[in-house]
mmCIF file of the C-alpha atoms, coordinates in Angstrom:
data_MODEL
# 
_entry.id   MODEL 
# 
loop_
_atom_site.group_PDB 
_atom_site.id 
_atom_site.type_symbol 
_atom_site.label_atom_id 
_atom_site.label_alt_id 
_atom_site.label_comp_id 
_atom_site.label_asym_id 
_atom_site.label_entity_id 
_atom_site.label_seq_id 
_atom_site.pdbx_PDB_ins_code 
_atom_site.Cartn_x 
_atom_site.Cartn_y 
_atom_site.Cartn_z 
_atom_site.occupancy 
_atom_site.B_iso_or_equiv 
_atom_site.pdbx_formal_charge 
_atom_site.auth_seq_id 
_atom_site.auth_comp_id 
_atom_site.auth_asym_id 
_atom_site.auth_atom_id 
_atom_site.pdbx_PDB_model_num 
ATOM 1  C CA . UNK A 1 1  ? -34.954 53.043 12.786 1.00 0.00 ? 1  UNK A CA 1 
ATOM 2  C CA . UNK A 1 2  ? -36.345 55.126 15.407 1.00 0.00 ? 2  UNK A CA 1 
ATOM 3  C CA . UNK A 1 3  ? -40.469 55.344 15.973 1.00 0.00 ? 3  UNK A CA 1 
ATOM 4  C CA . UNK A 1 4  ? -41.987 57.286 13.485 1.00 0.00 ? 4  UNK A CA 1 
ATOM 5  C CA . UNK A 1 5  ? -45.325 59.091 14.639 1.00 0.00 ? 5  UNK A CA 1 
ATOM 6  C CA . UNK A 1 6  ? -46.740 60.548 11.150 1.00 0.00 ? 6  UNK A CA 1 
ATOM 7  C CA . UNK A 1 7  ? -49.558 58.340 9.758  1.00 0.00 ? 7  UNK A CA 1 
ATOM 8  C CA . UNK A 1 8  ? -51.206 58.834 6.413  1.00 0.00 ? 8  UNK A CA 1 
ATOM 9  C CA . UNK A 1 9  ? -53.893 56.269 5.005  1.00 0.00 ? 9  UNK A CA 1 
ATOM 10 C CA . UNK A 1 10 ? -54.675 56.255 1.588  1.00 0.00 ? 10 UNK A CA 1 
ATOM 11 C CA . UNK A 1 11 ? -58.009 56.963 -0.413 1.00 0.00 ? 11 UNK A CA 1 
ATOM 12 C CA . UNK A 1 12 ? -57.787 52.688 -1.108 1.00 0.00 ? 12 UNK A CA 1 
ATOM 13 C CA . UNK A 1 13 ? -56.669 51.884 2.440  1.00 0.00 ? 13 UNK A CA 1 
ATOM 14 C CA . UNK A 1 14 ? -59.774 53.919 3.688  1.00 0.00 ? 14 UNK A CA 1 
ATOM 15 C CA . UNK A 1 15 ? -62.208 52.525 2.053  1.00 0.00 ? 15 UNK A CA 1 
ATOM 16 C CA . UNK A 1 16 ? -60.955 49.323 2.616  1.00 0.00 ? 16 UNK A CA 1 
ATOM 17 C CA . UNK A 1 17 ? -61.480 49.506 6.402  1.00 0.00 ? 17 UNK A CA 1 
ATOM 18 C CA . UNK A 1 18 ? -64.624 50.644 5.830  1.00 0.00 ? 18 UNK A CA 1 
ATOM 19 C CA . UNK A 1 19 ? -65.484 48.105 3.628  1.00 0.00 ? 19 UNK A CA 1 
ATOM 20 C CA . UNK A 1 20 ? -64.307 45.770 6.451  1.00 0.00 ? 20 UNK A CA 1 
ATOM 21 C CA . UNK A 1 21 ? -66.218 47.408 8.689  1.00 0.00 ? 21 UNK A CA 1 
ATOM 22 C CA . UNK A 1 22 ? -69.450 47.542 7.247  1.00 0.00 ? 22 UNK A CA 1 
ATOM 23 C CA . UNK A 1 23 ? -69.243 43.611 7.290  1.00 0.00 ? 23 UNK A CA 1 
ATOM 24 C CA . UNK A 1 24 ? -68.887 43.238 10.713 1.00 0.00 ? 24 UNK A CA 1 
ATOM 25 C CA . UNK A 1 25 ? -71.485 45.188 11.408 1.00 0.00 ? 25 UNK A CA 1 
ATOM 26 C CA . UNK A 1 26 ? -73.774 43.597 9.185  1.00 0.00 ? 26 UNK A CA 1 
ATOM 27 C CA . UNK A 1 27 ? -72.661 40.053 10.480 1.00 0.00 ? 27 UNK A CA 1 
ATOM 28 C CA . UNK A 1 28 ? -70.672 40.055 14.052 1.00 0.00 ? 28 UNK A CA 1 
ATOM 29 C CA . UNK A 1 29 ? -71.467 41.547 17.762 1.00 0.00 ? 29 UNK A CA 1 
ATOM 30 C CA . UNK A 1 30 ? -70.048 44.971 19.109 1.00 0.00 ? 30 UNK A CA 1 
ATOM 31 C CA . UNK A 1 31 ? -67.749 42.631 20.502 1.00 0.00 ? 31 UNK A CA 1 
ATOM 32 C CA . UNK A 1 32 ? -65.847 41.423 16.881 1.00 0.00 ? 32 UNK A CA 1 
ATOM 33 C CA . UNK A 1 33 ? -65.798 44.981 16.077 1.00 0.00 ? 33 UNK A CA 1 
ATOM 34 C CA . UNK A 1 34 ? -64.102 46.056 19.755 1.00 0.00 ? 34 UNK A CA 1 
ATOM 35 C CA . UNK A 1 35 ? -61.872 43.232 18.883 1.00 0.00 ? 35 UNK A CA 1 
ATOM 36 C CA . UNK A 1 36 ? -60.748 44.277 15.287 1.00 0.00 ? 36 UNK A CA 1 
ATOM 37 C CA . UNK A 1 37 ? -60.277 47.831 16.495 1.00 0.00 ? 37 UNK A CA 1 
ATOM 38 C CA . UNK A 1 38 ? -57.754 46.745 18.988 1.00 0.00 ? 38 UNK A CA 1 
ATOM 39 C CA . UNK A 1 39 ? -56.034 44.102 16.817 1.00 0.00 ? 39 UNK A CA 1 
ATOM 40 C CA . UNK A 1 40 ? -55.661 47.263 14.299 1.00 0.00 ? 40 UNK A CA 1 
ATOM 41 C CA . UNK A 1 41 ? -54.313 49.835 16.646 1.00 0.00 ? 41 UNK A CA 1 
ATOM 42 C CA . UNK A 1 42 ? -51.850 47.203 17.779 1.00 0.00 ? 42 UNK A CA 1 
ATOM 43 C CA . UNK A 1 43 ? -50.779 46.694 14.276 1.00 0.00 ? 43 UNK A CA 1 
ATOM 44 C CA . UNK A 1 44 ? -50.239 50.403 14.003 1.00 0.00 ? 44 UNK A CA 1 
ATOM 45 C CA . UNK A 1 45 ? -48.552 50.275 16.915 1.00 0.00 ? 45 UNK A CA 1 
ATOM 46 C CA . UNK A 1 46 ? -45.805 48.048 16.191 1.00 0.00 ? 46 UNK A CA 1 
ATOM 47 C CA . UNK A 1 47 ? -45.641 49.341 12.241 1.00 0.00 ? 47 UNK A CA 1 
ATOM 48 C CA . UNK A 1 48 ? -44.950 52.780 14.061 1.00 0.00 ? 48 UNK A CA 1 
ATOM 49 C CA . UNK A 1 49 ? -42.775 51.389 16.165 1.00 0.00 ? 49 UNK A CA 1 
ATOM 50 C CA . UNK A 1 50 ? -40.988 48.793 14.172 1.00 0.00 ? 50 UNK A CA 1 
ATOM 51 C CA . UNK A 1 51 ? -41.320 49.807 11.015 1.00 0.00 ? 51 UNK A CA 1 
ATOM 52 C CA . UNK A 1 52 ? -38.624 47.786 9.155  1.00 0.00 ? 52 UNK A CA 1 
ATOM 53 C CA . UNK A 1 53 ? -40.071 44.765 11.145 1.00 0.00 ? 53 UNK A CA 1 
ATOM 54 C CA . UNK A 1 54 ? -42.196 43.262 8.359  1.00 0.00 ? 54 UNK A CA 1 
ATOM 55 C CA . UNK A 1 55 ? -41.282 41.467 5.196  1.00 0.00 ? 55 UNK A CA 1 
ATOM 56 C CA . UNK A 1 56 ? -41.446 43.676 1.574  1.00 0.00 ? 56 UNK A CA 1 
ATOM 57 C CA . UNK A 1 57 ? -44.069 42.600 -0.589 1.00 0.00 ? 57 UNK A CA 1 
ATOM 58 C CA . UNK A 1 58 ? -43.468 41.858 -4.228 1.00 0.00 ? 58 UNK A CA 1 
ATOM 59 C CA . UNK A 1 59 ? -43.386 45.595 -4.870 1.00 0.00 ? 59 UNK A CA 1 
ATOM 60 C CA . UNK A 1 60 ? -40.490 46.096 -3.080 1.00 0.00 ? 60 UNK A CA 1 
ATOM 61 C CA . UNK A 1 61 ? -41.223 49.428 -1.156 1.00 0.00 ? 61 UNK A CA 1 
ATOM 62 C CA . UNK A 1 62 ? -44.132 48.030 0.520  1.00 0.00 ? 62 UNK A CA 1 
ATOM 63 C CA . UNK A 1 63 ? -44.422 45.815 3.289  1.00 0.00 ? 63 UNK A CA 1 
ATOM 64 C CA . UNK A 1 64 ? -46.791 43.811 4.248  1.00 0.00 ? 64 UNK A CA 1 
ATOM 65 C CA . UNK A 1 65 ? -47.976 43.042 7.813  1.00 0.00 ? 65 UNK A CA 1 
ATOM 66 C CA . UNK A 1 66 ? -50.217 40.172 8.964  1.00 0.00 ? 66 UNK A CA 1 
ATOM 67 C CA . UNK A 1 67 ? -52.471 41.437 11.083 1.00 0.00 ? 67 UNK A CA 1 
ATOM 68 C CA . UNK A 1 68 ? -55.354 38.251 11.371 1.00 0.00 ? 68 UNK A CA 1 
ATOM 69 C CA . UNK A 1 69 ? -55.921 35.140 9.076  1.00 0.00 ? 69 UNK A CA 1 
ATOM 70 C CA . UNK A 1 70 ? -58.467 37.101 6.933  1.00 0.00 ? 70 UNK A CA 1 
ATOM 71 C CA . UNK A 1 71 ? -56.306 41.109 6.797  1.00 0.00 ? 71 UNK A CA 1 
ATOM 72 C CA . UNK A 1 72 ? -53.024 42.332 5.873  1.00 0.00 ? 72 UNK A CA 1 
ATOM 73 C CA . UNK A 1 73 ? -51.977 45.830 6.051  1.00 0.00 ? 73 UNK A CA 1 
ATOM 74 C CA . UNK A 1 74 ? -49.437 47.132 3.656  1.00 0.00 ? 74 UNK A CA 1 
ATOM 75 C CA . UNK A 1 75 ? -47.666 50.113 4.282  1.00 0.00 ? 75 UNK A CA 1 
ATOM 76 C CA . UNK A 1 76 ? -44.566 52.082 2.480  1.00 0.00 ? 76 UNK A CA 1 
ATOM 77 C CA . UNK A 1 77 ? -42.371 53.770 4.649  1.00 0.00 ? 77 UNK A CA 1 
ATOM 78 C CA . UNK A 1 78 ? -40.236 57.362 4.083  1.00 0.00 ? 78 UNK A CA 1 
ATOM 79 C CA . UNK A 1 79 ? -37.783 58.795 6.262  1.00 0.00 ? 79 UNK A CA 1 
ATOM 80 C CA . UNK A 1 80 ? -40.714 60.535 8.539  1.00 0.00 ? 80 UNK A CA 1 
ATOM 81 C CA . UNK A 1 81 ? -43.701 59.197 8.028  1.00 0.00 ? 81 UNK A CA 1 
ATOM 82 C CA . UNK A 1 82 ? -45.728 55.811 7.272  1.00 0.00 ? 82 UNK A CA 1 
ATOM 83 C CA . UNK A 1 83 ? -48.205 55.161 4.537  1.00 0.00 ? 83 UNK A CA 1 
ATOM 84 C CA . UNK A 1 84 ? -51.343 52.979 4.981  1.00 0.00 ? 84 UNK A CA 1 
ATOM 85 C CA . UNK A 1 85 ? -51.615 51.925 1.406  1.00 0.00 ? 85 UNK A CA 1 
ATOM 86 C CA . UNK A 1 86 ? -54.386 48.962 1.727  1.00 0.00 ? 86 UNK A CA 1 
ATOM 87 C CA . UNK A 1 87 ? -55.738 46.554 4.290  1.00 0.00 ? 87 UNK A CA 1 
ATOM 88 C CA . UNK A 1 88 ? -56.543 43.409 2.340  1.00 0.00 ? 88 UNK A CA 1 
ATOM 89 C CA . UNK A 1 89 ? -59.326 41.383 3.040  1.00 0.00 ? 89 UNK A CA 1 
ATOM 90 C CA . UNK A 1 90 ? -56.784 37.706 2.441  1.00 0.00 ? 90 UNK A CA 1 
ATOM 91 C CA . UNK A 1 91 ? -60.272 35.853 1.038  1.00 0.00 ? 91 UNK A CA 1 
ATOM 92 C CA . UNK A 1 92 ? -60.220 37.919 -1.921 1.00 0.00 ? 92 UNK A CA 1 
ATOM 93 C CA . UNK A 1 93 ? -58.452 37.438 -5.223 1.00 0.00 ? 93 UNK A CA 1 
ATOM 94 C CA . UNK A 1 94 ? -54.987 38.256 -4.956 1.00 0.00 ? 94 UNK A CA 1 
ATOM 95 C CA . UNK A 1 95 ? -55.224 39.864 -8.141 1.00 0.00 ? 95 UNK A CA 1 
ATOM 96 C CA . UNK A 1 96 ? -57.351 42.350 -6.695 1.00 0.00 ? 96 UNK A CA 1 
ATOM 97 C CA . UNK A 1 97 ? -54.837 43.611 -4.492 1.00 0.00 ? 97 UNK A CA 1 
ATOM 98 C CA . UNK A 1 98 ? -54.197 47.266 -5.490 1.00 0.00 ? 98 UNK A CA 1 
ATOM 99 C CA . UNK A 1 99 ? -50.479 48.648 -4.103 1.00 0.00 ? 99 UNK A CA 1 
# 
């Protein structure tokens, strides 16, 4: 599958990474929050990239990417364009998982 460039995150996946990042600012350095920045755009990178790279979730037109110990990102993927649908904090109930 050839690198697709189009990006879209979702209302959920949004607030998500703002959720995320209102914790690290309220408990790490400018440093964690460099770091997570760069760990993300690498993610984005390689889902961009590699699309078809990453195992399907239980709903079976999502995939879901590893991107630390504590966040996935899951992401659907069409013929020209990938879909941020949630970064997942992995501490939280499963259950509360939303894709």
């Amino acid at each position: 599958m050839k690198n697709i460039s189009k990006l879209i995150w979702s209302e959920e996946a949004i607030n998500n990474l703002k959720e995320i990042l209102d914790y690290l600012e309220s408990k790490w350095t400018e440093r964690e929050l460099r770091n997570f920045a760069k760990k993300l755009e690498r993610q984005i990178d390689i889902i961009k990239s590699q699309p078809l790279s990453y195992p399907k979730s239980k709903n079976k037109n999502i995939r879901r990417a590893v991107m630390t110990k504590q966040t996935t990102v899951y992401y659907g993927i069409t013929k020209d364009s990938i879909r941020i649908v949630s970064l997942f904090d992995n501490r939280k109930n499963p259950k509360k998982l939303k894709i």
